[in-house]
C-alpha positions as CSV (number, residue, x, y, z in Angstrom):
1,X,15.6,16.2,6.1
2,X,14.7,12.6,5.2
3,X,11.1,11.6,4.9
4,X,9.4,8.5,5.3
5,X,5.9,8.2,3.5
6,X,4.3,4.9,3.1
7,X,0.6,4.7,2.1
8,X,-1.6,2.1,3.9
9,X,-5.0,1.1,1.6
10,X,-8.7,2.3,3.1
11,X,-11.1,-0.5,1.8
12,X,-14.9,-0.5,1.4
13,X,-17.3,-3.4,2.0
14,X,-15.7,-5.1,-1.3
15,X,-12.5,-4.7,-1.0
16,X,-12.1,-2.4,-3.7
17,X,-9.7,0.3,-2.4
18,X,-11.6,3.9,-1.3
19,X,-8.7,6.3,-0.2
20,X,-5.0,5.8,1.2
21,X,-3.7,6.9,4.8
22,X,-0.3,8.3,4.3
23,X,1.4,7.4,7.5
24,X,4.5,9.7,7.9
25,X,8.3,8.7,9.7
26,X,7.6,10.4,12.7
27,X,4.7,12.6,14.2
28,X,4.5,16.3,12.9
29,X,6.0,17.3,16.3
30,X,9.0,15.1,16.5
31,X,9.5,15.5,12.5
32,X,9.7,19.2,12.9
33,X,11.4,19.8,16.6
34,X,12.8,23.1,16.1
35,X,10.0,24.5,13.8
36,X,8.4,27.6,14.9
37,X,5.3,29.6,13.2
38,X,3.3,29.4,10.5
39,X,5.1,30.7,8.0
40,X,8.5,28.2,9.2
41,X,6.0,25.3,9.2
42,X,4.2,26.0,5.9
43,X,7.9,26.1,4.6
44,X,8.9,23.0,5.9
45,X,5.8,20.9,4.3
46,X,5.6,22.6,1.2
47,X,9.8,21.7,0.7
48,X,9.7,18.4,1.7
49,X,6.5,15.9,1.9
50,X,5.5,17.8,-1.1
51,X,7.9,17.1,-3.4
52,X,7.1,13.7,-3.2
53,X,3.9,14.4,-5.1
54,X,0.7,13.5,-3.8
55,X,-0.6,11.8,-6.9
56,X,2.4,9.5,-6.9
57,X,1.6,8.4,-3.5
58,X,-2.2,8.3,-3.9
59,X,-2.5,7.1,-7.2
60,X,-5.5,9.4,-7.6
61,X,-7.7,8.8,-4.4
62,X,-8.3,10.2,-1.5
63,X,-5.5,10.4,1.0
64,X,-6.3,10.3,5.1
65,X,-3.5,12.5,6.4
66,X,-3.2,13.3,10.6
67,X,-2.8,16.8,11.4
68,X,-2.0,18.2,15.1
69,X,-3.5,20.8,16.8
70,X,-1.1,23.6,15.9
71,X,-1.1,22.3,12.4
72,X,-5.2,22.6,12.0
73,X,-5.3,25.9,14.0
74,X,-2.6,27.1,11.1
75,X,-4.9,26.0,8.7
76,X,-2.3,23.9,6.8
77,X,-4.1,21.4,5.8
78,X,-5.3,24.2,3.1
79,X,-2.3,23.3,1.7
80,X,-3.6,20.5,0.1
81,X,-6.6,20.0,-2.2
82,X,-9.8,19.5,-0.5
83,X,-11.7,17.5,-3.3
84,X,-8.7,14.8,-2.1
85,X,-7.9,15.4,1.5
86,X,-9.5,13.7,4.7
87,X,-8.0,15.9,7.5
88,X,-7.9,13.4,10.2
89,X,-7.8,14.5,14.2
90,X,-5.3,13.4,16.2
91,X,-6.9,11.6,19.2
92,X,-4.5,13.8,22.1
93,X,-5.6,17.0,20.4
94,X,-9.1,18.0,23.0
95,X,-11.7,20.0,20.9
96,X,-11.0,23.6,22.6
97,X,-13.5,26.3,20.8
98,X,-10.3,27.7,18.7
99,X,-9.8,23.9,17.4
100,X,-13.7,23.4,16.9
101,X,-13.6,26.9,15.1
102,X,-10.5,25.9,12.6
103,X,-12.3,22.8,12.0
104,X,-15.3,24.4,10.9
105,X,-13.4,26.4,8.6
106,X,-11.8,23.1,7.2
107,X,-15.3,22.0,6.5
108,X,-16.1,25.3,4.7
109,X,-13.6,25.2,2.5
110,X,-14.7,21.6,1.7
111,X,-12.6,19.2,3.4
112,X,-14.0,16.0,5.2
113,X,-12.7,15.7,9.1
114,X,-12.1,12.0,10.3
115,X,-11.8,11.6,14.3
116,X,-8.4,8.9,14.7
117,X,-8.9,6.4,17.4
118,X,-12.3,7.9,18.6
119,X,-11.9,6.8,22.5
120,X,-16.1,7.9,22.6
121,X,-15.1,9.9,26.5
122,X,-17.7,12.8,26.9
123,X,-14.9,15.5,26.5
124,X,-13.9,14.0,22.7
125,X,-17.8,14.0,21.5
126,X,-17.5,18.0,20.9
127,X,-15.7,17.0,17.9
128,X,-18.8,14.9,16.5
129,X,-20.5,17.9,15.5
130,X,-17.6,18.6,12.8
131,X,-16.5,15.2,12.1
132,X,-17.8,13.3,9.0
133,X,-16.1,10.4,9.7
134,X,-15.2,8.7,13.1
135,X,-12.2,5.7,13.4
136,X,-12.0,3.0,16.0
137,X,-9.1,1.3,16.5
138,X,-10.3,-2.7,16.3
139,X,-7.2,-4.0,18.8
140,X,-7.8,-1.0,21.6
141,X,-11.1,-2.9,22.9
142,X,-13.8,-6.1,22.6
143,X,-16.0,-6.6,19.5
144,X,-19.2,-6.1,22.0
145,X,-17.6,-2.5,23.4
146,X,-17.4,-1.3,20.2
147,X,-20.5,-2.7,19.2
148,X,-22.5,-0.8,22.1
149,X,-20.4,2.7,21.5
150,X,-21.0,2.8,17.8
151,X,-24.9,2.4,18.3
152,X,-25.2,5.7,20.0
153,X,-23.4,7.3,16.9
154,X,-25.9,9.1,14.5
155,X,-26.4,7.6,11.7
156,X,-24.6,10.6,9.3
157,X,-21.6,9.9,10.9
158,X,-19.7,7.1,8.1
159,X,-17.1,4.6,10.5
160,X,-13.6,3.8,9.2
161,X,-12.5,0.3,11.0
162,X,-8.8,0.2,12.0
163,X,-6.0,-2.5,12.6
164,X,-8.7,-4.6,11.4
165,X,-6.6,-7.7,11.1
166,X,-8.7,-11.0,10.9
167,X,-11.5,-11.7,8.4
168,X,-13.5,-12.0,11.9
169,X,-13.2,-8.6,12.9
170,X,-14.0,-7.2,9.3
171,X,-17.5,-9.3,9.0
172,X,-18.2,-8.3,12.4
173,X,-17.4,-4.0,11.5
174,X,-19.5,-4.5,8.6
175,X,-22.1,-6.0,10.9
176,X,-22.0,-2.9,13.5
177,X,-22.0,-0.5,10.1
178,X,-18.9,0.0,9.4
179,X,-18.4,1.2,5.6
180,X,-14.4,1.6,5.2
181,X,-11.7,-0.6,6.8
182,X,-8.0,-0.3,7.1
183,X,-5.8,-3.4,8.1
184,X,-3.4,-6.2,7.5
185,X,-6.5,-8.7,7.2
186,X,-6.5,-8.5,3.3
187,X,-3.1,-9.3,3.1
188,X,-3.6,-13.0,4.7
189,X,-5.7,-15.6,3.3
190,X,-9.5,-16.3,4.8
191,X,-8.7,-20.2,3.9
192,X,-11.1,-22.7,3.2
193,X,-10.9,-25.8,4.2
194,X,-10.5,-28.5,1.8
195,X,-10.9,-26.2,-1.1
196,X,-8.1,-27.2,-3.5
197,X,-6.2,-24.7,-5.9
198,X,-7.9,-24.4,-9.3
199,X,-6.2,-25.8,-12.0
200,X,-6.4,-22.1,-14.3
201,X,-4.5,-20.6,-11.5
202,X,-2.0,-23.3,-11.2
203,X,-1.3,-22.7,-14.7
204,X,-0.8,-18.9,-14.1
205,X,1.7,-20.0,-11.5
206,X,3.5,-22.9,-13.9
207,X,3.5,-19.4,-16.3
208,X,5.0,-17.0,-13.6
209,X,7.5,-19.7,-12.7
210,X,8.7,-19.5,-15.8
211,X,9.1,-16.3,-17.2
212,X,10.9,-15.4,-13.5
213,X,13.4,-18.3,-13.8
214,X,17.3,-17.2,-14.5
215,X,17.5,-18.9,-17.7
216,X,15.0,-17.5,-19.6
217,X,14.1,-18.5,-23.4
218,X,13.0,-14.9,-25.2
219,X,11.4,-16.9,-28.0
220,X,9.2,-18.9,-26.3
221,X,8.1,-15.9,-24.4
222,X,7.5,-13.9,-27.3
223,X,5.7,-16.2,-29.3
224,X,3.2,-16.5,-26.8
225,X,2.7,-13.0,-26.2
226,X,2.3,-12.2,-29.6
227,X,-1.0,-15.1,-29.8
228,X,-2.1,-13.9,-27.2
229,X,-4.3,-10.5,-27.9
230,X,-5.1,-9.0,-24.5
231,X,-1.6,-9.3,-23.5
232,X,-0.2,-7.9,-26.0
233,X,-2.4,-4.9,-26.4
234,X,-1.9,-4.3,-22.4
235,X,2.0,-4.9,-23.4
236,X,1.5,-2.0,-25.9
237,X,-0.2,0.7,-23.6
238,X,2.1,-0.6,-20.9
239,X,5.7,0.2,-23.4
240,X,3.8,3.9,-24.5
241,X,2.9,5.0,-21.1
242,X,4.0,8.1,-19.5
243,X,6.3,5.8,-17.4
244,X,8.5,5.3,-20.1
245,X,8.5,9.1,-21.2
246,X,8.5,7.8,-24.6
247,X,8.5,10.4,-27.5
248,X,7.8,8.0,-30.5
249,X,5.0,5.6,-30.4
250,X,6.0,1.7,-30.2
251,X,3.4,-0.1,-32.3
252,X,5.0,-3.6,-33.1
253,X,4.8,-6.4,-30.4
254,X,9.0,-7.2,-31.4
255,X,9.7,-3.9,-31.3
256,X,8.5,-3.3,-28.0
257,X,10.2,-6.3,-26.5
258,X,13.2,-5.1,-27.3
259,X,12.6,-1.7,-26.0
260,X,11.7,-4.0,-22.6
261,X,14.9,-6.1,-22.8
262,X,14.6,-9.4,-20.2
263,X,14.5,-7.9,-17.1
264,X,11.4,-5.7,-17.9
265,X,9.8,-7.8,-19.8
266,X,10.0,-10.6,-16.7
267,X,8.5,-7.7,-14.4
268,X,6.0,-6.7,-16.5
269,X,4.5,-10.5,-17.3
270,X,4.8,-10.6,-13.7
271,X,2.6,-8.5,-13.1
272,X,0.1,-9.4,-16.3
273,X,-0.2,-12.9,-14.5
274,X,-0.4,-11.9,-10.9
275,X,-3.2,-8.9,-12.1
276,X,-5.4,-11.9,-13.5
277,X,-4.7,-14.2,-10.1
278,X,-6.1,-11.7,-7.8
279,X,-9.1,-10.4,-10.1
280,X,-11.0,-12.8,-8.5
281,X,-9.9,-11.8,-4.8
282,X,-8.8,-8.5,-3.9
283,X,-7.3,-6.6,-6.6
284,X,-5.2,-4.1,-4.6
285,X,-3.0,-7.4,-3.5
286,X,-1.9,-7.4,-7.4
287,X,-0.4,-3.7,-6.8
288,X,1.0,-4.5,-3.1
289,X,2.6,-7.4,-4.7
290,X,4.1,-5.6,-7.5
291,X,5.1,-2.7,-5.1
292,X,6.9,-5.4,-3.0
293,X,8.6,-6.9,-6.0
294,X,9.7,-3.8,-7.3
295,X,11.2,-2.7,-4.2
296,X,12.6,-5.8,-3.0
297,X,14.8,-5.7,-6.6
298,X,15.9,-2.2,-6.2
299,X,17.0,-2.7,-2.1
300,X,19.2,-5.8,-4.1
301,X,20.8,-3.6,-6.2
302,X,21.9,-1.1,-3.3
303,X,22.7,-3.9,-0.7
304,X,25.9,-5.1,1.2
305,X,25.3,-8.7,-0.6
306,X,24.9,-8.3,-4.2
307,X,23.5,-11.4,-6.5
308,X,20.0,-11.4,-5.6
309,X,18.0,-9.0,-8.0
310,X,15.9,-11.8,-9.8
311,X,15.7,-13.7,-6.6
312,X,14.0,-10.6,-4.6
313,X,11.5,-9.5,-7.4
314,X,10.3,-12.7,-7.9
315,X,10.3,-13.3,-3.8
316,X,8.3,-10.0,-3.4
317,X,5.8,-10.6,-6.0
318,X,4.9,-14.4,-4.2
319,X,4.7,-13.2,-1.0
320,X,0.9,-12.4,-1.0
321,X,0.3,-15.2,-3.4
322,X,-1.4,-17.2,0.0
323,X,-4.1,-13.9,0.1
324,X,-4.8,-14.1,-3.3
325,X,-5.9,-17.9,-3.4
326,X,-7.1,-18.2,0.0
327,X,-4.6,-21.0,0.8
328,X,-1.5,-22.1,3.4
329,X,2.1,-20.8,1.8
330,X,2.8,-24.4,2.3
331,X,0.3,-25.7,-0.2
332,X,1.1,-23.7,-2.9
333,X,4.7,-24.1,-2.4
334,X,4.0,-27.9,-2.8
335,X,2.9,-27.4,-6.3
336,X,4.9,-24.3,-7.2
337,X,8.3,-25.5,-6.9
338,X,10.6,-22.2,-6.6
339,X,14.4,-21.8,-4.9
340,X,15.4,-22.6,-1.7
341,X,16.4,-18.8,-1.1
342,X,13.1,-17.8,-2.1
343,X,10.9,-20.7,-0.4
344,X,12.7,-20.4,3.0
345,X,11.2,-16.9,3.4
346,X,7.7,-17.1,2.2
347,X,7.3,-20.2,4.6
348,X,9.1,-19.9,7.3
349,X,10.1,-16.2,7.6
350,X,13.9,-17.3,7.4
351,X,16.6,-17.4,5.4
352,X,19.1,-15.1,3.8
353,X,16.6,-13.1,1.6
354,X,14.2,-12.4,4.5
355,X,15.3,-9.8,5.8
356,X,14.9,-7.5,2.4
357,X,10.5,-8.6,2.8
358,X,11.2,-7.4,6.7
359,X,12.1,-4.4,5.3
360,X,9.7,-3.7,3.0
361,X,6.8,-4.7,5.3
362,X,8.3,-2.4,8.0
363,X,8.0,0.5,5.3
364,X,4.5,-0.2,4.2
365,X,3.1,-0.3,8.0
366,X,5.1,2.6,9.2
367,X,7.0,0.6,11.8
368,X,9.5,3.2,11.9
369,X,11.4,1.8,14.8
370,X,12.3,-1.4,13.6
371,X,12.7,-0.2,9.5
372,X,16.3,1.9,10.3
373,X,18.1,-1.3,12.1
374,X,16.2,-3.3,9.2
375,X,18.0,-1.8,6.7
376,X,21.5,-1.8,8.3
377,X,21.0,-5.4,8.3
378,X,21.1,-5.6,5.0
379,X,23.7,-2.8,4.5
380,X,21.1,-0.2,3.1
381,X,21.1,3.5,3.6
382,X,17.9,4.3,5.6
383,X,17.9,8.3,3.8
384,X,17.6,6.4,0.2
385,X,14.3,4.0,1.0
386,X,11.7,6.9,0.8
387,X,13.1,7.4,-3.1
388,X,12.5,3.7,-3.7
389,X,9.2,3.2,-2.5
390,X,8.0,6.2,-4.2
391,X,9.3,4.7,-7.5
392,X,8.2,1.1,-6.8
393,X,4.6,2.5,-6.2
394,X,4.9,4.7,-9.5
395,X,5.6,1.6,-10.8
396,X,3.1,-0.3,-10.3
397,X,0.3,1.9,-9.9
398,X,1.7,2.6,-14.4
399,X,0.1,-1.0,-14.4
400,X,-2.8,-0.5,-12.5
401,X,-5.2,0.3,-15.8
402,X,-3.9,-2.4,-17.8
């Protein structure tokens, strides 16, 4: 049975990342029609969403999973380890005394229960007395609605803002008291006007341009890394991580760029360059970015139209880049001269490489609808793209310490 798992980033007031919501293909009820029982059910997770490791996927935070109703009153969550686990309630489930019970025993065993697009009706506030967290969805009412429903929340309860999606909306949650926040606003830019790019980051760019370009010159490249001390320490933990699965230790700077070979080493200056870009801003764009990258490169290597590896990495990594400085797509592409193929999407949305970044964007916000005719588009099979965003985030949360 295929599974579709992308993980969608829980922030707090700033920006760092708290916890993950993994957001599954379909609901537990539709993914698992013709399951019956405990025991069938337990067999079914255990099998499947759990051999895609949870550490993989979380990269050692806390994860925000939904559960339904039969699924907490099996106790399945159990399956999972509390110190990690949010449990999160389903908004349709109604907080009968066999749910409020099960729930109770959740909070025993120590898990934390968050209420999913709390819709604050009098039969739903039963839940409030087990619930440590409660989550209002941003786009299903106005600012001053959920301004005047929160205030009558007590003041234990911690609020989770969702489909936050402007930089509007996340000043005015943290206004209301809002301490975690889950939406697309951090991946667009809160622009300032008139503020120009700063030359250091230009640099980084002129940098990035290069080392992605087709005609690469290894020397040049190497010679820099090797005067340049931070890199090439981070280039050494990098080459002797467990990513690699190395059994002898690389301890020479040559040694390891050979190990690396171009394509690596382009990836993995990539991502040295765009890690020190978006220190300043939100760091988790660095990893999106790099998860993008990495899976834009591998959906080239499996698509109808071959020839576009370099193209997509370098495509995926650049198409936050507007987040990270705070500036129009256009502005930067002004001063950041790339290919046509690769311009064409990150301004426009067109062009004969967009449809891979549609793709990948449909996997990280669980538009499952939309991400099966995405991929025939491009001539991918659907059953392979869980594999390679589970290996595209292994890969770049291996970078995350560096």
């Amino acid at each position: 049975m295929d599974i579709y798992v992308a993980r969608q980033p829980i922030f707090d007031k700033k920006r760092k990342v708290s916890a993950y919501e993994l957001l599954f293909r379909h609901s537990m009820e539709n993914y698992m029609p013709k399951v019956d029982g405990d025991q069938a059910t337990s067999s079914v997770l255990s099998s499947s969403f759990l051999n895609l490791g949870l550490e993989s996927l979380s990269g050692g935070r806390n994860v925000f999973i939904n559960f339904t109703k039969n699924l907490i009153l099996d106790l399945i969550p159990l399956m999972f380890p509390p110190k990690d686990t949010v449990v999160e309630i389903l908004e349709t489930i109604e907080p009968t005394e066999d749910v409020l019970e099960a729930c109770r025993t959740l909070k025993k065993k120590g898990y934390r229960l968050a209420l999913d697009d709390y819709v604050f009706d009098s039969v739903h506030n039963a839940f409030l007395e087990v619930a440590d967290m409660v989550k209002v969805d941003f786009m299903a009412m106005p600012l001053d609605e959920i301004r005047e429903k929160v205030s009558g929340l007590g003041k234990n309860t911690r609020l989770v803002a969702e489909k936050i999606e402007t930089w509007d909306e996340f000043r005015a949650a943290i206004d209301m008291g809002f301490s975690l926040f889950q939406g697309y606003f951090f991946c667009k830019p809160e622009v300032v006007k008139g503020r120009e790019v700063p030359a250091t980051s230009m640099a980084i760019l002129g940098i990035m341009k290069e080392v992605n370009n087709r005609d690469l010159d290894f020397g040049k490249v190497t010679e820099k890394i090797s005067r340049d001390v931070s890199i090439s320490y981070k280039l050494l933990r990098y080459i002797n991580s467990a990513f690699f699965k190395r059994v002898n230790e690389i301890t020479s700077i040559k040694s390891a760029l050979v190990y690396l070979g171009q394509d690596e080493l382009r990836r993995f200056m990539s991502v040295i360059l765009m890690s020190n870009l978006a220190a300043s801003s939100t760091p988790e764009l660095a990893i999106a970015s790099c998860v993008r990258a990495r899976f834009c490169e591998q959906l080239g290597d499996l698509a109808r139209q071959a020839g576009h590896r370099q193209e997509l990495f370098t495509l995926g990594l650049f198409s936050l880049i507007d987040a990270i400085l705070d500036q129009p797509m256009e502005k930067i592409m002004e001063n950041l001269p790339l290919s046509d193929a690769i311009r064409e999407p990150l301004i426009n949305k067109r062009g004969i490489l967009a449809d891979y970044l549609n793709l990948v964007v449909c996997f990280e916000k669980g538009d499952w609808k939309r991400l099966d005719s995405q991929a025939r588009v491009i001539g991918v099979d659907g059953a392979l793209l869980p594999q390679l965003y589970k290996e595209a985030v292994a890969w770049a949360d291996a970078l995350r310490a560096l």
